[in-house]
VOGUDREN-507293 format. One record per residue (C-alpha): residue number from 1; x negated, z, y. Coordinates in steps of 0.25 Angstrom, whole numbers. Layout:
# residues N
(NUM (X Z Y))
...
***
This chain:
# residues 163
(1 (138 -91 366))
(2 (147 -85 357))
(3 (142 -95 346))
(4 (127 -91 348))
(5 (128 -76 344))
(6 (137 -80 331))
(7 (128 -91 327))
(8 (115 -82 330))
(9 (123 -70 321))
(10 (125 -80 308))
(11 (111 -86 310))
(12 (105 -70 309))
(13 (114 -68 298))
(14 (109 -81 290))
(15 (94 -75 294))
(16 (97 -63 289))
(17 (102 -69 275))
(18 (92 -77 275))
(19 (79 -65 276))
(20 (89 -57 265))
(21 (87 -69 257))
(22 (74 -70 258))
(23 (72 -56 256))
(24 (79 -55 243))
(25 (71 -69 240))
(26 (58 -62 241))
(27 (64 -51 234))
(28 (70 -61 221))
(29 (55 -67 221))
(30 (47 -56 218))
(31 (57 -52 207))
(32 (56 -64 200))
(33 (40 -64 201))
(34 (42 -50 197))
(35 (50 -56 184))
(36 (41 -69 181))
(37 (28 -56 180))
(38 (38 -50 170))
(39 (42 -62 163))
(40 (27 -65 161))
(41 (23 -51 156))
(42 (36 -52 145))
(43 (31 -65 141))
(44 (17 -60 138))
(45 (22 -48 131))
(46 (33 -58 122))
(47 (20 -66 119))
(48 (11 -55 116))
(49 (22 -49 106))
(50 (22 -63 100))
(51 (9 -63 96))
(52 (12 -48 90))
(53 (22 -52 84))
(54 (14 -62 77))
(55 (2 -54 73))
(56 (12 -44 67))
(57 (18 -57 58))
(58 (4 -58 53))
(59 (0 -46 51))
(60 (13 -44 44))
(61 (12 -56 33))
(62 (-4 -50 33))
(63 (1 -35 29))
(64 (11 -44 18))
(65 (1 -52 12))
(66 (-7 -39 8))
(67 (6 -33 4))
(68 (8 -45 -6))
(69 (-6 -42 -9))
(70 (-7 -28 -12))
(71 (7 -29 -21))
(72 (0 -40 -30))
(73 (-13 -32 -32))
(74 (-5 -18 -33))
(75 (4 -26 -45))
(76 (-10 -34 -51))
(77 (-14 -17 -52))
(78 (-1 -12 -57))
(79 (0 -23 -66))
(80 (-16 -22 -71))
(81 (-13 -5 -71))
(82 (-1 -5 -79))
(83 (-8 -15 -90))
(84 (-22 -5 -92))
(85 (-11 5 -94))
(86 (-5 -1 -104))
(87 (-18 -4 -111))
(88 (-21 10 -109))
(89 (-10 14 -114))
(90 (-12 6 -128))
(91 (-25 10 -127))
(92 (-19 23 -129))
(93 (-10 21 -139))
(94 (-21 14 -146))
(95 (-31 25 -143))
(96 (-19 38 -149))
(97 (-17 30 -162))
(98 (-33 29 -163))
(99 (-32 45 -162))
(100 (-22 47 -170))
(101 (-29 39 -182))
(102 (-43 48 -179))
(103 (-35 60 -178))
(104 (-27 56 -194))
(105 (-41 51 -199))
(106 (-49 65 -192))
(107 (-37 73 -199))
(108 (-38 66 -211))
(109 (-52 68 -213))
(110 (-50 84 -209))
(111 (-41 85 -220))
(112 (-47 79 -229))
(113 (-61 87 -235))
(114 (-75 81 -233))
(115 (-84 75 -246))
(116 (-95 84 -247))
(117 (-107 80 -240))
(118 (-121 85 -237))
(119 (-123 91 -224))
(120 (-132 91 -217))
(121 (-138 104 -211))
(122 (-137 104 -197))
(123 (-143 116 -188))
(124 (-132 124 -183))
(125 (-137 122 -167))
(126 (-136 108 -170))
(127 (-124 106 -177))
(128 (-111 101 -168))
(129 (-97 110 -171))
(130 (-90 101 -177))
(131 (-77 97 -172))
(132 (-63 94 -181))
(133 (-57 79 -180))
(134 (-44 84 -175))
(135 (-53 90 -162))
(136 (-58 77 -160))
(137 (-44 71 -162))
(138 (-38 81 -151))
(139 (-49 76 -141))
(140 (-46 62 -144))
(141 (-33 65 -141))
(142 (-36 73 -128))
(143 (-43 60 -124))
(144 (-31 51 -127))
(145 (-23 61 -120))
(146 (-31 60 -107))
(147 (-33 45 -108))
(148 (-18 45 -107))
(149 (-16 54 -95))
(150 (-27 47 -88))
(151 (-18 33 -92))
(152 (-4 41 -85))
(153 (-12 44 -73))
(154 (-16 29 -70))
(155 (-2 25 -73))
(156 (2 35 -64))
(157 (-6 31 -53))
(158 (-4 17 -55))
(159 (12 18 -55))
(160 (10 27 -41))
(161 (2 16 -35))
(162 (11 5 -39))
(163 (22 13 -31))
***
């Protein structure tokens, strides 16, 4: 009888083992269900940044292409900008040499006395003051002067929106 009690002591001891084991199985089990929900959830989120990733790519070569864009019509405009205001500039030139030759032949002509002609009588309410060349002259040249202020000020404006 001695064998029966010894026997039945290492049979309840392989029992036992054997519920820990299928303890700790059930336990591992719904730990790794637990990780295969996860593993799905990470791989939706990779594939969803994917796709983000990809949309950005495009909207990126989009967003460059109408940089690229925008710096050839901004040079086509600094380029067309800078060639009126070199025609304006001659024009300018052109137009102070046109004054100065008014203003020598207006000068000329003060100087130099008037042939006798007959005038005409003109009521006084009707006639018109009149005004010296060399007035004349000086608002031409006022002109001029304005014209090439206004010229600077689109210069100006044209250099601060090419930078």
């Amino acid at each position: 009888m001695s064998t029966l009690p010894v026997g039945l002591m290492i049979e309840s001891l392989v029992a036992v083992l054997l519920l820990v084991t299928i303890a700790y199985c059930v336990v591992l089990n719904k730990r790794l269900k637990r990780l295969r929900a996860d593993e799905e959830a990470l791989r939706a989120t990779i594939s969803e940044l994917i796709t983000a990733s990809e949309i950005a790519e495009r909207a990126i070569l989009g967003l460059k292409a109408t940089a690229g864009e925008a710096d050839r019509t901004l040079g086509q405009r600094l380029i067309d900008a800078e060639r009126l205001s070199q025609e304006l500039s001659a024009q300018i030139g052109t137009g102070n040499t046109v004054l100065e030759r008014i203003t020598q032949i207006a000068e000329a002509a003060s100087s130099r006395p008037a042939p006798e002609a007959p005038v005409a009588r003109v009521q006084p309410e009707m006639a018109e003051p009149a005004r010296p060349a060399t007035m004349r002259a000086s608002d031409i040249r006022s002109a001029a002067m304005e014209a090439t202020a206004r010229l600077e000020h689109f210069r100006r404006r044209a250099a601060e929106q090419a930078a």
